[in-house]
C-alpha positions as protocol buffer text, in pm:
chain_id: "A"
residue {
  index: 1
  type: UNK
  ca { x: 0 y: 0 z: 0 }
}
residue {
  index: 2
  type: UNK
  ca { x: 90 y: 366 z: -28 }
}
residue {
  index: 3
  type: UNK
  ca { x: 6 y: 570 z: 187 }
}
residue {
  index: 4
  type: UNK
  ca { x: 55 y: 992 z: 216 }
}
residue {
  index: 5
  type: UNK
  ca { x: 20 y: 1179 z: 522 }
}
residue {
  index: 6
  type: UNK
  ca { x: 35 y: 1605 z: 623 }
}
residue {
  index: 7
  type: UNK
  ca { x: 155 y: 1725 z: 960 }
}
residue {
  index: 8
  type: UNK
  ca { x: -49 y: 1998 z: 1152 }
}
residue {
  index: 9
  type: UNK
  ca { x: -246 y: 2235 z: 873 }
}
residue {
  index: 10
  type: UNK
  ca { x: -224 y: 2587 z: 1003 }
}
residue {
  index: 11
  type: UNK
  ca { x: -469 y: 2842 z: 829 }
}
residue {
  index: 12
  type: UNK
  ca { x: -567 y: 2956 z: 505 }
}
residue {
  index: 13
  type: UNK
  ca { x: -218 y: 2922 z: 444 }
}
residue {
  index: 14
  type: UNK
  ca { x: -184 y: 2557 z: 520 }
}
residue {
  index: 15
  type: UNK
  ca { x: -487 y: 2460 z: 362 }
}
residue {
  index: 16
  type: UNK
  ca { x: -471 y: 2664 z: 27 }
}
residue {
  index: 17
  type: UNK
  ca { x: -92 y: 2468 z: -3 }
}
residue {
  index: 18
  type: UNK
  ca { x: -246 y: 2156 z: 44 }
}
residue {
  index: 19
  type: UNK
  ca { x: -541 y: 2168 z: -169 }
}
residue {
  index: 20
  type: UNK
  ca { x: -342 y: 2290 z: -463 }
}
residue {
  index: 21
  type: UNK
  ca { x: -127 y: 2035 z: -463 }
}
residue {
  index: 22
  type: UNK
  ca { x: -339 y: 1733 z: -415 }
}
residue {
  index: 23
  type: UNK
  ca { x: -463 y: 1684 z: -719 }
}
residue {
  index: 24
  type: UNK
  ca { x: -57 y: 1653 z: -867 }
}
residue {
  index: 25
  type: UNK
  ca { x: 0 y: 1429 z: -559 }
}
residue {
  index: 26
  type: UNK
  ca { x: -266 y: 1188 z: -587 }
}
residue {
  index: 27
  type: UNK
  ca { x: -113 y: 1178 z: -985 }
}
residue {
  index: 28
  type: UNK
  ca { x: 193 y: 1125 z: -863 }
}
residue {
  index: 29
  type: UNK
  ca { x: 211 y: 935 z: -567 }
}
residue {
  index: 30
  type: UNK
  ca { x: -144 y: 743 z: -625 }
}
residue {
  index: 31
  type: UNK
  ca { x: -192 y: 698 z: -233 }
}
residue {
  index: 32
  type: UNK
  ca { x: -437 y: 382 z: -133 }
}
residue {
  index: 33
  type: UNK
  ca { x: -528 y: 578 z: 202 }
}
residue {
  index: 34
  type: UNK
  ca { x: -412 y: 998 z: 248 }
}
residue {
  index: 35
  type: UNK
  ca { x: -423 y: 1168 z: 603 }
}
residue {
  index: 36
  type: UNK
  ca { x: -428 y: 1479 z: 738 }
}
residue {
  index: 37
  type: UNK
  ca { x: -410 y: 1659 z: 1108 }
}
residue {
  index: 38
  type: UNK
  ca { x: -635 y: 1887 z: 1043 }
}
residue {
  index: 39
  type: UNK
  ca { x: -587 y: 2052 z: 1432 }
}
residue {
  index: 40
  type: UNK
  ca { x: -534 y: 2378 z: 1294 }
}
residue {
  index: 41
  type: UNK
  ca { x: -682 y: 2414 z: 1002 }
}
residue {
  index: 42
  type: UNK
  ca { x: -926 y: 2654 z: 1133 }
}
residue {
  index: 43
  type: UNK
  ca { x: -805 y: 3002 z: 1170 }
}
residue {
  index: 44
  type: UNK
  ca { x: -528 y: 2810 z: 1373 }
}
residue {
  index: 45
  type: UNK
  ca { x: -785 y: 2690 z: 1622 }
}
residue {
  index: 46
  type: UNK
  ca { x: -927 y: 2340 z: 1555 }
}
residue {
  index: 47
  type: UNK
  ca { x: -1136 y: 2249 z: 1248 }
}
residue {
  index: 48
  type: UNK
  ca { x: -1501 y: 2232 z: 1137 }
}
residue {
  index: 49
  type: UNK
  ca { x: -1712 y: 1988 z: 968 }
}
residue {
  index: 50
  type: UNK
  ca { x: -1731 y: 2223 z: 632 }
}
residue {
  index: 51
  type: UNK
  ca { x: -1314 y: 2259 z: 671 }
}
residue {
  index: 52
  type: UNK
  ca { x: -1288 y: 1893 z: 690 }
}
residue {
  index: 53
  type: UNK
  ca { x: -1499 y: 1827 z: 407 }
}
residue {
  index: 54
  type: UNK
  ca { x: -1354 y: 2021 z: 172 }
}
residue {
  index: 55
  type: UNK
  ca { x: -1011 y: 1759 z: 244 }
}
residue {
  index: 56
  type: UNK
  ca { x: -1239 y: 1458 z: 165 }
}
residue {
  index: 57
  type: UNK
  ca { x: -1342 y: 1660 z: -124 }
}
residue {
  index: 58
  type: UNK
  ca { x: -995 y: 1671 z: -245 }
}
residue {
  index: 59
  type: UNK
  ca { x: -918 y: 1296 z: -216 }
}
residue {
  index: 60
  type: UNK
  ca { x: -770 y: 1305 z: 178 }
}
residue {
  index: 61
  type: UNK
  ca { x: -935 y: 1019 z: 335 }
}
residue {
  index: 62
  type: UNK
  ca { x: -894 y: 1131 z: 728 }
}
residue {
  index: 63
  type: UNK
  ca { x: -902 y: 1417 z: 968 }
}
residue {
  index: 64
  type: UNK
  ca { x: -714 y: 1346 z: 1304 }
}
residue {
  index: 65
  type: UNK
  ca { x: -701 y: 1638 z: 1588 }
}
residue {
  index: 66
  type: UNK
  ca { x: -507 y: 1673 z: 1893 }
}
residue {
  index: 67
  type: UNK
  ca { x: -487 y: 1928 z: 2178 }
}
residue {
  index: 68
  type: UNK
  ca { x: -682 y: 2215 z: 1981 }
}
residue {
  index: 69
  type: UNK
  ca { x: -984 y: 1970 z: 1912 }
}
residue {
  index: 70
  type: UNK
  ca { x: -1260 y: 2155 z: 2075 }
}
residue {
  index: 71
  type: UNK
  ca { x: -1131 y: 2512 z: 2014 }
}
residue {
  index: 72
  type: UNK
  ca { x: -1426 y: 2525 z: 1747 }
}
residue {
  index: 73
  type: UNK
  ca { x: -1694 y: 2442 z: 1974 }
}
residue {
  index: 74
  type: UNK
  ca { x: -1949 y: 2355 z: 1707 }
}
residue {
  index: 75
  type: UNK
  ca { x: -1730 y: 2039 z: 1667 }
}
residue {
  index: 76
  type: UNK
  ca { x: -1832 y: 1897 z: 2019 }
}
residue {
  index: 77
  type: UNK
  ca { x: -2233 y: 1892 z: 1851 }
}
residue {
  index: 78
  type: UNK
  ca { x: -2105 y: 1788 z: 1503 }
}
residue {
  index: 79
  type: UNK
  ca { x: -1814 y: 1558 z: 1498 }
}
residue {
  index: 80
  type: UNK
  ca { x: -2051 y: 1282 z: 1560 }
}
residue {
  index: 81
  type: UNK
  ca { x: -2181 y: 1355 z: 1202 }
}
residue {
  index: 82
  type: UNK
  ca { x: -1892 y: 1252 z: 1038 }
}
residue {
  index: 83
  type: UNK
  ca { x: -1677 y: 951 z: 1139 }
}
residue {
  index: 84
  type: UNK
  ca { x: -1325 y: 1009 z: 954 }
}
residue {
  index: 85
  type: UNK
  ca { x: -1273 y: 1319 z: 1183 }
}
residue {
  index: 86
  type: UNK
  ca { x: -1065 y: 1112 z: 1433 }
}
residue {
  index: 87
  type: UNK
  ca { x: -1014 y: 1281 z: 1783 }
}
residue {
  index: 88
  type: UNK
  ca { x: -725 y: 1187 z: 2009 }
}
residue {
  index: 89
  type: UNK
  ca { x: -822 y: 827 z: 2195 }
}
residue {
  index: 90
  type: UNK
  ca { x: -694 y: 861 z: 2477 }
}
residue {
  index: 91
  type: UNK
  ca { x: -976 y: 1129 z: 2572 }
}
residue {
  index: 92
  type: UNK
  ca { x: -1193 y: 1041 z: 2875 }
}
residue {
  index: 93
  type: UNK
  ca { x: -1462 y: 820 z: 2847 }
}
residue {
  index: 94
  type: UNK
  ca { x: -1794 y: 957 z: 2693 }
}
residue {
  index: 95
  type: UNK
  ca { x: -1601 y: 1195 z: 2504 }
}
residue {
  index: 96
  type: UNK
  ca { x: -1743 y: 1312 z: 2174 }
}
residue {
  index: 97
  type: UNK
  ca { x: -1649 y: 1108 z: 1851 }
}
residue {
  index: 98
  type: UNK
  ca { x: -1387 y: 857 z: 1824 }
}
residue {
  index: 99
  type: UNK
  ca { x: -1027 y: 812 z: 1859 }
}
residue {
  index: 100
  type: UNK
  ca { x: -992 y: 563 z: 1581 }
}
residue {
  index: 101
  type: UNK
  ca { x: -1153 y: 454 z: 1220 }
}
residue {
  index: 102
  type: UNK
  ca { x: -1117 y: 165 z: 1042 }
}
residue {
  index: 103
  type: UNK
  ca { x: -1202 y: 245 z: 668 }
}
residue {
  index: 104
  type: UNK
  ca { x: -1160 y: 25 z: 366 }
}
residue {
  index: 105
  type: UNK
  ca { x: -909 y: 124 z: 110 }
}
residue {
  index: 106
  type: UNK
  ca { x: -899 y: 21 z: -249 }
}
residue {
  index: 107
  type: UNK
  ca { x: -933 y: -317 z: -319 }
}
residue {
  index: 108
  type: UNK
  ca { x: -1088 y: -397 z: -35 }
}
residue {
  index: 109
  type: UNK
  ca { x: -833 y: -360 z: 227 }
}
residue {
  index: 110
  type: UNK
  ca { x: -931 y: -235 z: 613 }
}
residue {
  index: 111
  type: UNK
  ca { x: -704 y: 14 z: 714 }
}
residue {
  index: 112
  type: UNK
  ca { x: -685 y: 183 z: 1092 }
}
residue {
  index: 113
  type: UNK
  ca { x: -585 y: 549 z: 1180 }
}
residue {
  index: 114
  type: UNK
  ca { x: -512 y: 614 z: 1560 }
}
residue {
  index: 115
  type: UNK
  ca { x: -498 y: 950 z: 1641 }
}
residue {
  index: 116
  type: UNK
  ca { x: -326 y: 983 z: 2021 }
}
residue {
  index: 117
  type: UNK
  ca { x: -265 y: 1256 z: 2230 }
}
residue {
  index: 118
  type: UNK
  ca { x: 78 y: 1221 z: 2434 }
}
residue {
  index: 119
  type: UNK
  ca { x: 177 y: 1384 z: 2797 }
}
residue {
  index: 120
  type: UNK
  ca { x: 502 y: 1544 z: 2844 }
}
residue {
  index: 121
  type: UNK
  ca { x: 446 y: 1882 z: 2893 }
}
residue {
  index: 122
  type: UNK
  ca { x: 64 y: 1922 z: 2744 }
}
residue {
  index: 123
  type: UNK
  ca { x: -235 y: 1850 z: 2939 }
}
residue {
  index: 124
  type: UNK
  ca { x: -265 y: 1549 z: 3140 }
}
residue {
  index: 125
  type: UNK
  ca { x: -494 y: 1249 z: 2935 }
}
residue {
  index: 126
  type: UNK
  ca { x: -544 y: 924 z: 3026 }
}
residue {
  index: 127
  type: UNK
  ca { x: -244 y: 699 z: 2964 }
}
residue {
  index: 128
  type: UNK
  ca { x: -203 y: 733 z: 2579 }
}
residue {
  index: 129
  type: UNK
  ca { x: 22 y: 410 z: 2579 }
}
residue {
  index: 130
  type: UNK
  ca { x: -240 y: 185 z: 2724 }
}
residue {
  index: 131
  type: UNK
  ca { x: -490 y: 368 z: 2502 }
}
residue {
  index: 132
  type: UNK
  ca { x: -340 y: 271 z: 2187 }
}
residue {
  index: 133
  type: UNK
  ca { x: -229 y: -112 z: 2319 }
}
residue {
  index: 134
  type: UNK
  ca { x: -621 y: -175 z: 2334 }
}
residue {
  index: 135
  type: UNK
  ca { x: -673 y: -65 z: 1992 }
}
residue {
  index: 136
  type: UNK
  ca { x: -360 y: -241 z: 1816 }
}
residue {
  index: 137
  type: UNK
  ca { x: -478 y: -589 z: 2057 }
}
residue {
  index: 138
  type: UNK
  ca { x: -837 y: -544 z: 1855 }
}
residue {
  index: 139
  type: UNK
  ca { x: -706 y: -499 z: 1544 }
}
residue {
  index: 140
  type: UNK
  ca { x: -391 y: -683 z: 1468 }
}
residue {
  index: 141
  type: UNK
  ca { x: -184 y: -558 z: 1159 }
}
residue {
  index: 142
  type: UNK
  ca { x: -136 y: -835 z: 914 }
}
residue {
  index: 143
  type: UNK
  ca { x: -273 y: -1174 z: 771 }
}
residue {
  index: 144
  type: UNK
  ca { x: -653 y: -1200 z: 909 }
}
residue {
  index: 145
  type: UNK
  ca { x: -652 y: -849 z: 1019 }
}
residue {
  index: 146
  type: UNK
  ca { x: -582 y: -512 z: 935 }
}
residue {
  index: 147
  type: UNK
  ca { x: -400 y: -466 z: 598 }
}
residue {
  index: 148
  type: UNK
  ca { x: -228 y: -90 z: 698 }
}
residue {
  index: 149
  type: UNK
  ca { x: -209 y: 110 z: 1054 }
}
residue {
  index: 150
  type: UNK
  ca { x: -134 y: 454 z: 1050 }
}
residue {
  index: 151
  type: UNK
  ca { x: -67 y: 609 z: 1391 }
}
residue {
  index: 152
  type: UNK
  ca { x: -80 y: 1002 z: 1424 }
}
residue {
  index: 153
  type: UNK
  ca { x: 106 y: 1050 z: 1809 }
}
residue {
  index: 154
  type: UNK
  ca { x: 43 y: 1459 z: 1871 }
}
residue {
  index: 155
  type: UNK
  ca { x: 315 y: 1570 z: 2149 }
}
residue {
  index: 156
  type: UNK
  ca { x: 572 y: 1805 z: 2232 }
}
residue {
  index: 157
  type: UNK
  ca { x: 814 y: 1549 z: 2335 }
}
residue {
  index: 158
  type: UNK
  ca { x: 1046 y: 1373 z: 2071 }
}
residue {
  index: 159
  type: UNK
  ca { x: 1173 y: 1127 z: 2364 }
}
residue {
  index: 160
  type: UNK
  ca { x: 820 y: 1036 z: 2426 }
}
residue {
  index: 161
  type: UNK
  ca { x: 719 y: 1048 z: 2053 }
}
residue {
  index: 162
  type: UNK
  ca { x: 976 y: 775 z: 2026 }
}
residue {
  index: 163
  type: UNK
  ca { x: 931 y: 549 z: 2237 }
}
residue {
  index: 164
  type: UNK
  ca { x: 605 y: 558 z: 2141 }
}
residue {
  index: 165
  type: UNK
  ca { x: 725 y: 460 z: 1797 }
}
residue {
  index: 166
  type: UNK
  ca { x: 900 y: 122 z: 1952 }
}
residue {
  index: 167
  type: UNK
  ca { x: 596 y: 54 z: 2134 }
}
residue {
  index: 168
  type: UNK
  ca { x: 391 y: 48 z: 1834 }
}
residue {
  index: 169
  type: UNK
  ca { x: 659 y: -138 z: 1566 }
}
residue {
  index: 170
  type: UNK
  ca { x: 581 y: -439 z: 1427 }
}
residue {
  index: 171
  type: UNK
  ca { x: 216 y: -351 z: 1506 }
}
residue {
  index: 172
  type: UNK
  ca { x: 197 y: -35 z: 1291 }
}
residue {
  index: 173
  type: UNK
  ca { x: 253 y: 54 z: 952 }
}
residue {
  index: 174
  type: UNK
  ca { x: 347 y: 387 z: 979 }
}
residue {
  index: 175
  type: UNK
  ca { x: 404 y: 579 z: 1336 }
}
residue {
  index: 176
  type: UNK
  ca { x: 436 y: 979 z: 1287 }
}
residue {
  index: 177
  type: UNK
  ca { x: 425 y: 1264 z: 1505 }
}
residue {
  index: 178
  type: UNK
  ca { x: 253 y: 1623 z: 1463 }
}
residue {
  index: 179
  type: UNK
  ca { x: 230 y: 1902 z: 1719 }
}
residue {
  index: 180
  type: UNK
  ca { x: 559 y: 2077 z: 1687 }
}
residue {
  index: 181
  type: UNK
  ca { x: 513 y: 2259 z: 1339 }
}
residue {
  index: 182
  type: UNK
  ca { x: 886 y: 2169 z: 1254 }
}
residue {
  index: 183
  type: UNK
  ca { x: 954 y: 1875 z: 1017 }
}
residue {
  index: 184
  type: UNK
  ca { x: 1267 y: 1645 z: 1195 }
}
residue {
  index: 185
  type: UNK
  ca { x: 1487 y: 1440 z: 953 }
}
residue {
  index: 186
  type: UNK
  ca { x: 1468 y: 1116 z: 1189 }
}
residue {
  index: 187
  type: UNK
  ca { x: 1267 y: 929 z: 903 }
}
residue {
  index: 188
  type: UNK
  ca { x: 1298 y: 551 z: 943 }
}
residue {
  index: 189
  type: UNK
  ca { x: 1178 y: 199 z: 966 }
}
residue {
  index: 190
  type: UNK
  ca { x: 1229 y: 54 z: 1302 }
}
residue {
  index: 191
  type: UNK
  ca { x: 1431 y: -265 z: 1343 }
}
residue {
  index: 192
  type: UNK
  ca { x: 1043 y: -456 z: 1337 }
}
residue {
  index: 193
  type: UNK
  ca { x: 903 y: -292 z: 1013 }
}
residue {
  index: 194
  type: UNK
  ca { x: 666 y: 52 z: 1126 }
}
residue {
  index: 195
  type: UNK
  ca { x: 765 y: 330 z: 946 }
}
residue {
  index: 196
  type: UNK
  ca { x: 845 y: 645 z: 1219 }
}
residue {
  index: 197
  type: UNK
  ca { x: 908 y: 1023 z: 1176 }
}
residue {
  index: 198
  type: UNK
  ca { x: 912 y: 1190 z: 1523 }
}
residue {
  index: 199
  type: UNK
  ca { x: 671 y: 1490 z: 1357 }
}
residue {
  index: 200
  type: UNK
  ca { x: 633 y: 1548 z: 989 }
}
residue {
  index: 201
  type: UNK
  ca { x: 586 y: 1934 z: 986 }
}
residue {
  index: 202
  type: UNK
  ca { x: 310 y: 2172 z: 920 }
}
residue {
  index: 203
  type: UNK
  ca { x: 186 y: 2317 z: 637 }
}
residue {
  index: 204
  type: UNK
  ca { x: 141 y: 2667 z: 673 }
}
residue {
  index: 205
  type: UNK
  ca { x: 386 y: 2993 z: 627 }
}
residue {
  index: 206
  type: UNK
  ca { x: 703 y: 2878 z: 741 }
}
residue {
  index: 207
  type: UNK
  ca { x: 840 y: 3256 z: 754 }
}
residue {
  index: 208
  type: UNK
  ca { x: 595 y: 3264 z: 1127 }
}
residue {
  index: 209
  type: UNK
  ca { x: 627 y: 3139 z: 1474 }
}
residue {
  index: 210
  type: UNK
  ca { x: 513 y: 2771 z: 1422 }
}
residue {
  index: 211
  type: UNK
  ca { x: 290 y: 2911 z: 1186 }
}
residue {
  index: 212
  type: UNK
  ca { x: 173 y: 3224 z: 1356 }
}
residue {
  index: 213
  type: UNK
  ca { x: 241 y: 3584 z: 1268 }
}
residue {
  index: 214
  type: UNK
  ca { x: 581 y: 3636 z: 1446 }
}
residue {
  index: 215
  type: UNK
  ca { x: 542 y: 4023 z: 1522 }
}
residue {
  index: 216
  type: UNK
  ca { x: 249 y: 3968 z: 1777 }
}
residue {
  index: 217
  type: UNK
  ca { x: 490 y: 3643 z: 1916 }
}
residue {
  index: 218
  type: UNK
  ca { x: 743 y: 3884 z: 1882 }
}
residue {
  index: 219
  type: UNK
  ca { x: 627 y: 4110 z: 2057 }
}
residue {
  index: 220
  type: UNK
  ca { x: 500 y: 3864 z: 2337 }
}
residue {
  index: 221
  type: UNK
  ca { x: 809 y: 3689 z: 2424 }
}
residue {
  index: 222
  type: UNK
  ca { x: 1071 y: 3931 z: 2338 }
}
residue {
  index: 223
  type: UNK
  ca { x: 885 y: 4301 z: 2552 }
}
residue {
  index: 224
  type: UNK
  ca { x: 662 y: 4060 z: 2737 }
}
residue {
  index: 225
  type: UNK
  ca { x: 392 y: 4306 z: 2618 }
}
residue {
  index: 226
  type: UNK
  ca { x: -10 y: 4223 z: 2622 }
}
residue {
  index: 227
  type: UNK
  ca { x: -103 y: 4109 z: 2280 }
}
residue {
  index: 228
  type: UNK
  ca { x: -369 y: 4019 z: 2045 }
}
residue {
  index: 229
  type: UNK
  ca { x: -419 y: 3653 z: 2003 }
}
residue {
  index: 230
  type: UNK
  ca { x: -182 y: 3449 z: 1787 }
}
residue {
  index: 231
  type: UNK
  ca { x: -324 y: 3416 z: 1454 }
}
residue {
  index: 232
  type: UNK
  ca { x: -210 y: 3242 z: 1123 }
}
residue {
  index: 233
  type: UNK
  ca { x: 53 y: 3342 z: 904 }
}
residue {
  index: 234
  type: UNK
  ca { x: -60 y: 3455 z: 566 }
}
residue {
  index: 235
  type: UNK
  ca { x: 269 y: 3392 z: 324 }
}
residue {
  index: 236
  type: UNK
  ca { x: 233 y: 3105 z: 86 }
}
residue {
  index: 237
  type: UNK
  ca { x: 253 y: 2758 z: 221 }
}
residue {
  index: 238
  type: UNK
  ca { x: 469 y: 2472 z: 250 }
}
residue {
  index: 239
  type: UNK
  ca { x: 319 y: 2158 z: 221 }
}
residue {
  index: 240
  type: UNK
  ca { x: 483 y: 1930 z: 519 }
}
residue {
  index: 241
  type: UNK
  ca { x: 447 y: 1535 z: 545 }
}
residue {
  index: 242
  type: UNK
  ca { x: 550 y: 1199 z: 441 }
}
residue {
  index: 243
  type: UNK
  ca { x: 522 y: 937 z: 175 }
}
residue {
  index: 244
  type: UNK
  ca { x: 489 y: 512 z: 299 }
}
residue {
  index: 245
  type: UNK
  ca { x: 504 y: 190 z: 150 }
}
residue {
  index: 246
  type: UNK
  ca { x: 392 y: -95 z: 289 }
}
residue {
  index: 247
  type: UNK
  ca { x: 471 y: -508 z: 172 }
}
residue {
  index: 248
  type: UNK
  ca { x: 83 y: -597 z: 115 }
}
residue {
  index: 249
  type: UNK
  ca { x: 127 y: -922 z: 269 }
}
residue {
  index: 250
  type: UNK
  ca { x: 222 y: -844 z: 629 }
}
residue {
  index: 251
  type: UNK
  ca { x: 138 y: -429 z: 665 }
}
residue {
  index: 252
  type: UNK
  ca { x: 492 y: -347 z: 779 }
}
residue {
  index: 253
  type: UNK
  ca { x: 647 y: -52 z: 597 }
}
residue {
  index: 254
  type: UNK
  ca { x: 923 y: -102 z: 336 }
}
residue {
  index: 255
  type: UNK
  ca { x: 1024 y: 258 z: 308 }
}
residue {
  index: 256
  type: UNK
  ca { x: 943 y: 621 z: 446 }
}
residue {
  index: 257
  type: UNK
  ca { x: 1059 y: 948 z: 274 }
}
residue {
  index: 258
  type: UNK
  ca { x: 1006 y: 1309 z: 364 }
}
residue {
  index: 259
  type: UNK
  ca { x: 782 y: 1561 z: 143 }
}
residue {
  index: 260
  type: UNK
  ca { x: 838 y: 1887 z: 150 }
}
residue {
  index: 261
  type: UNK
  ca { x: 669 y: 2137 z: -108 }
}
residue {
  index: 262
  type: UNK
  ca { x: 638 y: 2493 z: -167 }
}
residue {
  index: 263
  type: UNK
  ca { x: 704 y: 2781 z: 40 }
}
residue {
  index: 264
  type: UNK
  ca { x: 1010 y: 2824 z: 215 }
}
residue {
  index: 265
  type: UNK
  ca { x: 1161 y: 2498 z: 331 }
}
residue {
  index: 266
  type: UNK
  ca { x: 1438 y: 2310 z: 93 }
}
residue {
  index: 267
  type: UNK
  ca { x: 1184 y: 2132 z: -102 }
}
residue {
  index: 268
  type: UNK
  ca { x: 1207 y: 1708 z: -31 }
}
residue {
  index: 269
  type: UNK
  ca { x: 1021 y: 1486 z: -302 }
}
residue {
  index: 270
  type: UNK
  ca { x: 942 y: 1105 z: -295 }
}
residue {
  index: 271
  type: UNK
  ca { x: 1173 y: 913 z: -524 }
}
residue {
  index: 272
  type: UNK
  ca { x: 800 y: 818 z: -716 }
}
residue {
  index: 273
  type: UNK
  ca { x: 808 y: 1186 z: -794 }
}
residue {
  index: 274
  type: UNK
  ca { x: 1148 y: 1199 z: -907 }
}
């Protein structure tokens, strides 16, 4: 299987970028199953129903969230409505939504996207680890189970991020972090076959503060002056992710490469684009 996924999109910005290149990336790459973490895609403050469906729209087959997934409070009424926006799992129970979807790619194959909210320094959530162990025990990756499991792990820590990632191999296709905005160049497949990245980037204005306008962050960190609410950068976009491929007959990832396109980061393309 292939499969394509986008870090954090932040704005206008981050979802103009990715819209306008989907349509040469699904040419291109031909993903069986394309994610996004659509957090904030929003005005830089969660995401709504119409927001999300303009990504399934464009051929992206799943929303996850993370620590901004209520900041759009229409989403506690709505996200019910539509089951490929994935909220973090590890959320109390009787929490809105779900933390996982299993959705059948082309061909017929079930494929699983976990979307997990991790602890060092964010909010405490219930223990993410154990979270995701229940899910992976109920669908096992492989012959007589899942054909592809794609993990979306949204924390500030790398340390955690990782071992995260070596909980989860052999078990997952593809392990990847969001949350930080910055893309890392730790792109591998673990010694037991799941594909990691420790956070694949936004895709937003790079020329920000994670995506923010930097004179109002500016401003904040550097005068320690009352300001306006952070708000979205407005340059053009870089498009921020990663490309997978998987050996159909176990799940486990044969290779993981960055993408980066647009905007202002050195660009990064999939050797299928090459």
């Amino acid at each position: 299987m292939r499969i394509l996924f986008f870090g954090d999109v932040v704005g206008r910005s981050g979802r103009e970028a990715v819209l306008a290149h989907m349509p040469m990336l699904r040419e291109k790459l031909d993903p069986d199953l394309t994610v996004v973490n659509g957090e904030n895609s929003a005005g830089g403050y969660g995401v709504t129903v119409k927001i999300a469906e303009e990504f399934f729209e464009a051929g992206i087959d799943v929303v996850t969230l993370g620590n901004h997934t209520w900041d759009q409070k229409e989403l506690v009424s709505t996200i019910e409505q539509q089951p490929r926006i994935v909220r973090p799992v590890n959320y109390p129970e009787g929490t809105p939504g779900r933390g996982h979807v299993l959705l059948q790619a082309r061909g017929g194959r079930k494929v699983l996207v976990v979307n997990v909210l991790l602890r060092l320094f964010m909010e405490p959530m219930d223990d993410p680890f154990a979270a995701v162990d229940r899910v992976l025990k109920a669908h096992r990756l492989g012959p007589g189970g899942v054909d592809a499991v794609l993990i979306d792990m949204h924390g500030e820590a790398t340390s955690e991020k990782m071992i995260m990632g070596h909980f989860c191999d052999g078990r997952a296709s593809l392990v990847v972090g969001t949350h930080s905005h910055v893309p890392t160049a730790d792109h591998m497949v673990l010694p037991k076959g799941t594909a990691y990245q420790s956070d694949a980037g936004m895709c937003g204005d790079y020329d920000s503060a994670i995506g923010m306008k930097k004179e109002v962050a500016l401003a904040k960190m550097v005068r320690k002056l009352p300001t306006e609410r952070l708000s979205p950068a407005e340059g053009e976009g870089t498009v921020c992710g990663c490309y997978v491929e998987t050996d159909d007959r176990t799940g486990l990832a044969v290779r993981i490469e960055p993408l980066r396109i647009g905007g202002r980061l050195s660009q990064a393309l999939p050797e299928r684009m090459q």
